[in-house]
C-alpha positions in Angstrom: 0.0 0.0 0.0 3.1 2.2 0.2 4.1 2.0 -3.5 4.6 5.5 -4.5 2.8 4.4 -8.1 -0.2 3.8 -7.0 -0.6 6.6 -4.2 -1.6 10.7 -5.8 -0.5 13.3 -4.0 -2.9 16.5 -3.8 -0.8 18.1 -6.2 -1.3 15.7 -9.0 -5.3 15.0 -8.4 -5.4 18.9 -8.5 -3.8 18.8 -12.1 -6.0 16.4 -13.8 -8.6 18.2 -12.4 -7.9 21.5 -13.8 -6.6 19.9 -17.0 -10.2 18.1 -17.3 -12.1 21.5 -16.3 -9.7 23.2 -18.7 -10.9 20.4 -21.5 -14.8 21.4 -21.0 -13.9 25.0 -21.7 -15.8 25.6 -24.8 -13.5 26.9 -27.5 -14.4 30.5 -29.2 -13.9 30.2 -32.8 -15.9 30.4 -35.7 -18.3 29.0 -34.8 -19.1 31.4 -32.0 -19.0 34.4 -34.7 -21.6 32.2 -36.2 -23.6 32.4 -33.4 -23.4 35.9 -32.6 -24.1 36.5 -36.1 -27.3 34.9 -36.8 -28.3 36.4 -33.9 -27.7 39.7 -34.9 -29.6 39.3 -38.2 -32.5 37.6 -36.5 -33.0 40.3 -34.2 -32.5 42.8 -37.2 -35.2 40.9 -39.4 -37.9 40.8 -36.8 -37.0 44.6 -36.0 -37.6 45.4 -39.7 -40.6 43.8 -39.9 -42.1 45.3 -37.2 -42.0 48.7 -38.8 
């Protein structure tokens, strides 16, 4: 039970656990300028039409 393989320090549990939070970061790209983007021309549309 004292092999130094199998036991994780705090340190290293801390790690993976940022490195998997760090993972489920979404990443801004295009595809977030899509987004934003069709949003911006929906809104525009139904402000258009309402006039």
């Amino acid at each position: 039970m004292n092999n130094k393989s199998d036991i994780e320090t705090r340190q290293e549990r801390r790690e993976k656990k940022l490195k998997k939070k760090r993972e489920r970061v979404p990443q801004h790209g295009r595809s977030l300028f899509k987004i934003y983007k069709d949003a911006i021309l929906k809104r525009l549309k139904r402000h258009r039409i309402d006039k």
